[in-house]
C-alpha positions in Angstrom: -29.9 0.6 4.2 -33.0 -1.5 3.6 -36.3 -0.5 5.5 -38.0 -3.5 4.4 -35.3 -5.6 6.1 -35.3 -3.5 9.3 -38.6 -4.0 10.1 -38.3 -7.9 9.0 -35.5 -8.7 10.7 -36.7 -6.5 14.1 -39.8 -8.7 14.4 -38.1 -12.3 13.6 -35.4 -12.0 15.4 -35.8 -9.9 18.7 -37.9 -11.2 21.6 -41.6 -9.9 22.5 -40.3 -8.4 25.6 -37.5 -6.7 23.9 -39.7 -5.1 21.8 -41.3 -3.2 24.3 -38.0 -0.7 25.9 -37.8 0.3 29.6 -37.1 3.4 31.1 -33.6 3.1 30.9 -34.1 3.8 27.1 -36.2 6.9 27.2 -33.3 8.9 27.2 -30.9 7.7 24.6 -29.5 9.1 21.5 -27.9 8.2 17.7 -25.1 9.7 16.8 -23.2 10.2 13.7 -19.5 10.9 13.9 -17.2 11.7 11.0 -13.7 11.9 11.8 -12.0 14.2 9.8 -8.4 15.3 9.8 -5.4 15.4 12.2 -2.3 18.4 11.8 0.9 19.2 13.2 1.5 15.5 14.8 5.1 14.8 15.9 7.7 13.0 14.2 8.4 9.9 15.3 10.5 8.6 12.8 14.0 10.1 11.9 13.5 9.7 8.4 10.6 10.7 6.3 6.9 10.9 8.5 5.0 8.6 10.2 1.9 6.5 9.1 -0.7 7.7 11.4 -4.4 6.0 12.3 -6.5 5.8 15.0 -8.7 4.4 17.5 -11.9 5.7 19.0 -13.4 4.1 22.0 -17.2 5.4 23.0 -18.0 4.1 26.8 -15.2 1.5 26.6 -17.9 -0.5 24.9 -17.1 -0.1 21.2 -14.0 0.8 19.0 -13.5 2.4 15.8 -10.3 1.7 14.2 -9.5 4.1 11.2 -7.5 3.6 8.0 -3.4 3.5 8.5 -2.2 7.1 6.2 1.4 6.2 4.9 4.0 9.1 5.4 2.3 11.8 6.6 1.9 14.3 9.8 -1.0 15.9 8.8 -3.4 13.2 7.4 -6.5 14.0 5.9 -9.1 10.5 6.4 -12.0 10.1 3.7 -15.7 8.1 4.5 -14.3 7.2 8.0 -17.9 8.1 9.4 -19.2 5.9 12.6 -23.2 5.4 13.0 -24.0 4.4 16.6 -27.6 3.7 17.8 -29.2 4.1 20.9 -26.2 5.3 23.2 -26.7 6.8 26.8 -27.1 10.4 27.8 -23.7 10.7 29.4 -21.9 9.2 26.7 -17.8 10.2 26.0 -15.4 9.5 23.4 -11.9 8.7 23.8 -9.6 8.8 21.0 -6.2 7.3 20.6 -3.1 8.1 18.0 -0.7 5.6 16.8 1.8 5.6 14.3 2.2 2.3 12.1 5.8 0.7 13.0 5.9 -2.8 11.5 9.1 -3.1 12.4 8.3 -3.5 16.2 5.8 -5.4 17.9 3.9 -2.9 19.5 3.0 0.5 17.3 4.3 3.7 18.9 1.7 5.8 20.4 1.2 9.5 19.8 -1.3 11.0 22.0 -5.3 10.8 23.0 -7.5 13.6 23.6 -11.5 12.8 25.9 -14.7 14.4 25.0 -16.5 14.0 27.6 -19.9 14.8 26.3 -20.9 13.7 22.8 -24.2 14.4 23.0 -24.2 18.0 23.7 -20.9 18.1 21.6 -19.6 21.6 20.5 -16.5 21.0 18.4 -13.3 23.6 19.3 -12.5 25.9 16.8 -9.2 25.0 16.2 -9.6 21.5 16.7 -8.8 19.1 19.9 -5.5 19.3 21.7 -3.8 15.8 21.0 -1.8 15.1 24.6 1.1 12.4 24.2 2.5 10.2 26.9 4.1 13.0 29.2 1.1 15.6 28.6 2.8 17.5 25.9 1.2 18.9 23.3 1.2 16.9 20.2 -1.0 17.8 17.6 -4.4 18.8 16.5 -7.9 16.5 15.6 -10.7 17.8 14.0 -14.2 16.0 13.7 -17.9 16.5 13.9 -20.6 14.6 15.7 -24.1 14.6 14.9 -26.8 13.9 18.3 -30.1 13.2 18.0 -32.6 11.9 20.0 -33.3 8.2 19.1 -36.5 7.4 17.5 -39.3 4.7 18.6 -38.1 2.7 16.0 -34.2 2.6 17.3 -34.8 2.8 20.8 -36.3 -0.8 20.2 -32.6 -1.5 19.0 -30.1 -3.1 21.7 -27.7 -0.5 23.5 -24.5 0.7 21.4 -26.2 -0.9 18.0 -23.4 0.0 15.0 -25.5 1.1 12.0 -23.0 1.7 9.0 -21.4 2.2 6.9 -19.9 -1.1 5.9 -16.1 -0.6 5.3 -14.1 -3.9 4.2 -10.5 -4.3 5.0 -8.1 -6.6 3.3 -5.0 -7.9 4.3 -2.7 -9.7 1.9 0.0 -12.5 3.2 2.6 -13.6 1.1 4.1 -16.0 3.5 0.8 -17.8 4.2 0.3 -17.6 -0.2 3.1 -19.2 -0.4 1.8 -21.9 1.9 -1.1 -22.3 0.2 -0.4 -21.8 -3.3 -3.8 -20.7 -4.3 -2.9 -17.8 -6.6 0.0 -18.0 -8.7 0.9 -14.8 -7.4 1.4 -16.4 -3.9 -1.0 -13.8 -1.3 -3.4 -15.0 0.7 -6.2 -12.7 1.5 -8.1 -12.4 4.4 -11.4 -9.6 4.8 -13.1 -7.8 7.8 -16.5 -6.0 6.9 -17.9 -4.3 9.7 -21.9 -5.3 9.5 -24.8 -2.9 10.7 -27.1 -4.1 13.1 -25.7 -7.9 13.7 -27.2 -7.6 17.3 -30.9 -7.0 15.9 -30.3 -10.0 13.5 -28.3 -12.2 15.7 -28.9 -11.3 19.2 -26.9 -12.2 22.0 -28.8 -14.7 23.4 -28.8 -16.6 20.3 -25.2 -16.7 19.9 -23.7 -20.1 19.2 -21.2 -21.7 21.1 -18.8 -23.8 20.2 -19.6 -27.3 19.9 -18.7 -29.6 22.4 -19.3 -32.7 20.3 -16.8 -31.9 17.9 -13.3 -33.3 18.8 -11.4 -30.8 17.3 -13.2 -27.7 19.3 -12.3 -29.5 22.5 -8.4 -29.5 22.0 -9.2 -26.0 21.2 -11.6 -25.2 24.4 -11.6 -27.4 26.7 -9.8 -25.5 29.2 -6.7 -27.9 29.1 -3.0 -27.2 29.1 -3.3 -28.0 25.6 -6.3 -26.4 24.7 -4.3 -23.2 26.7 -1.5 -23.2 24.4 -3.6 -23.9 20.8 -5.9 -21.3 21.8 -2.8 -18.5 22.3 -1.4 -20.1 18.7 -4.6 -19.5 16.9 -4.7 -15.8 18.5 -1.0 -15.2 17.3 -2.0 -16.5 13.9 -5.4 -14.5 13.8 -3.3 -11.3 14.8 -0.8 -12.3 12.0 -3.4 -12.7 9.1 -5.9 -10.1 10.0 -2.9 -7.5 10.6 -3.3 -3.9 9.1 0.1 -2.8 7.3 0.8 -0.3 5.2 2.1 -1.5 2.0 -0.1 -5.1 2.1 -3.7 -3.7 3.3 -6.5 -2.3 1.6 -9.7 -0.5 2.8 -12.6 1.0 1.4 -16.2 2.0 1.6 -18.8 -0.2 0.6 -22.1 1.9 -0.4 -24.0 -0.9 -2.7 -24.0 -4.5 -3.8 -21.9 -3.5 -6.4 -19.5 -2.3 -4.9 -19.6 -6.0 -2.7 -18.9 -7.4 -6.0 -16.2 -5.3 -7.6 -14.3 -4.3 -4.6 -14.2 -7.3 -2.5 -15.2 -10.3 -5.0 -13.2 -9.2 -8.3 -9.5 -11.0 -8.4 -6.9 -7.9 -8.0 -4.6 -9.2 -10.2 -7.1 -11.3 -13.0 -9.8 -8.1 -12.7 -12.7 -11.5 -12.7 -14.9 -13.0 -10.6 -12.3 -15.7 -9.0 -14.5 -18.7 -8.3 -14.0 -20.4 -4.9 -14.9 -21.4 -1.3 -14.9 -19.5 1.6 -15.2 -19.8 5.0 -16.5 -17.4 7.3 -17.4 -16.4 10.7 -20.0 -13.0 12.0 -19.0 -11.4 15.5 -20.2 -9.0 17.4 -19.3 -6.6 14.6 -17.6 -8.1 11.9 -18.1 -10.5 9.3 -14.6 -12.0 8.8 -14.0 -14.6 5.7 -11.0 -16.2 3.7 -10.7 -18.6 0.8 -10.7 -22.3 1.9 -9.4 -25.5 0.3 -8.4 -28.9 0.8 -5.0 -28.3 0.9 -3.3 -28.7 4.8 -2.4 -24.9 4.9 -5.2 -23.3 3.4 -7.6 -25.5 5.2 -5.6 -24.5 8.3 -5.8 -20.8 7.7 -9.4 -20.6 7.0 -10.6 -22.6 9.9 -13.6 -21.1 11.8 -11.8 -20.5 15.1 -8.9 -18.6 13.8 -11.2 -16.6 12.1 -13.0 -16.4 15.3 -9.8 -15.5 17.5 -10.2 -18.3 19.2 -13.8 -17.0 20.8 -16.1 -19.4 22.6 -19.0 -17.5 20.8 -20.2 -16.4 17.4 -23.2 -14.7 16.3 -23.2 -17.6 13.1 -20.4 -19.6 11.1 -20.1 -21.3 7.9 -19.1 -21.3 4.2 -20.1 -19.5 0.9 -19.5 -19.8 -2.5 -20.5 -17.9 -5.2 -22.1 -18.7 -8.6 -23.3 -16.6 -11.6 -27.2 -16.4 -11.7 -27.6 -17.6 -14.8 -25.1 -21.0 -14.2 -21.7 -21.5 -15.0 -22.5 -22.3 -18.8 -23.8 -18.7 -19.1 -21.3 -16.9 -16.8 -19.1 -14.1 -18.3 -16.3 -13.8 -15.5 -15.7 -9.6 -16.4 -19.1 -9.1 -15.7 -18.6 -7.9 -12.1 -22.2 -6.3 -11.5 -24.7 -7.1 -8.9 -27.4 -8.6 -11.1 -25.4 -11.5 -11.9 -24.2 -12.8 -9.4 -25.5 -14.6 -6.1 -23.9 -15.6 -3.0 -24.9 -19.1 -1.6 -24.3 -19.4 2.4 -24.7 -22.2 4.4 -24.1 -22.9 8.2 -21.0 -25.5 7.8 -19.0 -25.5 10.8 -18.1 -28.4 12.8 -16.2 -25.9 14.9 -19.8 -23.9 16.1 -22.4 -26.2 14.7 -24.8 -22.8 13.8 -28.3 -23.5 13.9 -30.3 -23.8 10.5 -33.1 -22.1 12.2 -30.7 -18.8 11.9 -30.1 -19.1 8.4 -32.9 -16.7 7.6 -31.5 -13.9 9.7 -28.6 -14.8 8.0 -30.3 -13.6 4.9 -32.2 -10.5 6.0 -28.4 -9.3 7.2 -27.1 -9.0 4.1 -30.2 -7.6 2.5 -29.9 -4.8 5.3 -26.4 -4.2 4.7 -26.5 -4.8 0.8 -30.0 -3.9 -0.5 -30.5 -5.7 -4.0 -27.9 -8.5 -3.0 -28.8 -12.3 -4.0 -28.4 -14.5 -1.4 -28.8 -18.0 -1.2 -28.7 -19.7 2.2 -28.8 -23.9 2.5 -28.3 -26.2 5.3 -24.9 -27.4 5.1 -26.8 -31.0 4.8 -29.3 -29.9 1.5 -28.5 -32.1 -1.7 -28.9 -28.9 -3.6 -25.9 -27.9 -1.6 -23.7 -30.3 -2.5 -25.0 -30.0 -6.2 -23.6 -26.1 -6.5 -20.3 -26.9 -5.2 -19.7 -29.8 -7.3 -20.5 -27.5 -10.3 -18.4 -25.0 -8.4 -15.3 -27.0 -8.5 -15.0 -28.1 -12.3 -15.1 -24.1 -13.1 -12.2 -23.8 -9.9 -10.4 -26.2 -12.1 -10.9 -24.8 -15.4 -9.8 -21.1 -13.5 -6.7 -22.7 -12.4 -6.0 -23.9 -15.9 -6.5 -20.5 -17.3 -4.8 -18.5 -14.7 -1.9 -20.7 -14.9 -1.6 -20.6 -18.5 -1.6 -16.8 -18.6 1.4 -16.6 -15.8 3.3 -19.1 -18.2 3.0 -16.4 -20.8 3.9 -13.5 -18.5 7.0 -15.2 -17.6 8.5 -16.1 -21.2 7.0 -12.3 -21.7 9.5 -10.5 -19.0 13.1 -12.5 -20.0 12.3 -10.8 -23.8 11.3 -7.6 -22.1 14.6 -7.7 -19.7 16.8 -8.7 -22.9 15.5 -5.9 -25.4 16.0 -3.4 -22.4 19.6 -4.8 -21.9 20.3 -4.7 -25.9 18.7 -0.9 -25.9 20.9 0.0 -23.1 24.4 -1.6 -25.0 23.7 0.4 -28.2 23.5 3.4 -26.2 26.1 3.0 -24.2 28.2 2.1 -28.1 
């Protein structure tokens, strides 16, 4: 994490009086949890094991929600580490297990275990007793938290502030890539980051609501019959898209700008840079973003209130593109390191109608989160704006050209592949 960004984006973004805590600070703590391992969990499933995660829950004011492990009853989870800032004296931590059933609607549960003291925590030597519906014992969880007394500096933070790490989670949908056709291998991505410190950057009385001069947000919140049964399709969809599975989800642990680049940017299939649009939205917690497009369903998919689950509120909303440093003439599209690339943000949202004003908190963000990271930020209304996406779009075009080629090839490739593995099998069989 960037100090120089810290102390930036402290002094632009909260207010004078903020700055100053009360004495309903003085005693507050940070806390580092790491969440370790789980053993001897129950069977749920008759055949093979289950695919446990879970979900932490400190004060009933903010959630952790861990990786899903396939096929396992004694998972062992890696990075899943939680950074909270400036938390209460009496603060507890309740913890819930679930094992992953996409085959129902709702995931079976397992069993939760309470500490009610995370400050003063002493961890059990043989781990905490996991309790399932009925009270019985199912299972053991082992973690460690780490208490300290919060500094000057993050006692001026607002209460419950996440502070890292960034993890991004990707979910691929191959009924929506088949709707949208944007990849000839049909999946449509969507991405969660979890961001540290969006509440010193954005805070809450800056949030931006929707905007009531845009037609389309009204059928969406207006409070109408309507607007009632949009807003419960949007949330449906949202759930659908953002959905953690086992076999169609990826997760990781972002630790640079690099890694920004060559986990989350870099095609999974082409191994490049994919050039493209997306739109995005920043919660409370979360920046969530997908490819966009002029297409009905892709357009549809990446508008801002799905990716907003229908909320009233965001802490910002736009699009960004991305676009080699040097300019497209120059780019080299397996050249996935920091240095070379920037990322170009602008507040374009009918939906929320984000202040420009904002954009440069916008910017120290992502420096926090990403130290090193390029980022461009425009008002959705700046010529130069419109100038990068234009150039943007004739290398989409000559992407799609490529990438389309190349899947022409793969498929006269596999019926010569298939036919020398028939003729193989025929002579051995003779």
């Amino acid at each position: 994490m960037s100090a120089y960004s810290l102390t930036a984006g402290l002094m632009r973004t909260l207010p004078e009086h903020f700055m100053h805590y009360d004495e309903d600070f003085a005693d507050s703590y940070d806390v580092i949890i790491k969440f370790c391992s789980a053993k001897k969990l129950p069977r749920m499933d008759m055949i093979g094991y289950d695919d446990p995660y879970f979900v932490a829950k400190l004060n009933q004011r903010m959630s952790y929600t861990s990786a899903i492990l396939p096929n396992t009853s004694e998972p062992t989870w890696e990075n899943e580490e939680w950074i909270i800032r400036n938390i209460p004296r009496n603060s507890s931590l309740t913890i819930k297990l679930y094992h992953k059933d996409e085959k129902k609607l709702v995931d079976g549960y397992i069993g939760r275990f309470v500490i009610d003291d995370i400050v003063q925590y002493h961890p059990p030597r043989n781990g905490h007793r996991i309790l399932g519906a009925l009270g019985q014992p199912s299972g053991r969880f082992f973690l460690s938290i780490q208490s300290m007394q919060s500094s000057d500096e993050t006692k001026r933070l607002p209460r419950y502030t996440f502070d890292g790490p960034c993890r991004y989670f990707r979910h691929d949908s191959f009924a929506a890539g088949r709707l949208t056709m944007l990849d000839a291998d049909c999946v449509y991505s969507t991405w969660k980051i979890p961001l540290g410190r969006i509440s010193v950057f954005f805070p809450a009385y800056q949030r931006q609501h929707w905007n009531r001069q845009y037609k389309a947000a009204q059928f969406i919140f207006n409070g109408s019959p309507l607007s009632v049964l949009s807003k419960s399709s949007i949330k449906f969809t949202h759930k659908v898209l953002y959905a953690r599975t086992v076999e169609h989800s990826e997760n990781g642990r972002l630790n640079s700008a690099d890694d920004l680049w060559k986990n989350v940017f870099v095609h999974k299939t082409t191994k490049q840079i994919k050039p493209c649009v997306y739109t995005y939205v920043i919660d409370n917690y979360k920046w969530r973003f997908s490819e966009t497009g002029g297409q009905f369903f892709t357009d549809l998919a990446s508008k801002h209130a799905l990716l907003a689950n229908g909320d009233e509120y965001v802490r910002y909303a736009g699009e960004f593109h991305i676009r080699p440093r040097k300019g497209w003439n120059n780019w080299d599209p397996s050249d996935t390191t920091n240095e070379n690339w920037e990322i170009v943000f602008d507040n374009g949202s009918g939906t929320y109608a984000p202040s420009s004003d904002l954009l440069k908190n916008l910017k120290e963000l992502f420096l926090f989160n990403f130290p090193g990271l390029h980022v461009i930020t425009y008002d959705f209304k700046d010529p130069r704006l419109k100038e990068s996406i234009e150039q943007l779009k004739l290398e989409m075009e000559k992407y799609k050209l490529i990438t389309k080629t190349l899947d022409q090839l793969v498929n006269q490739f596999r019926p010569t592949v298939a036919n020398n593995r028939r003729d193989n099998d025929s002579n051995k069989t003779n």
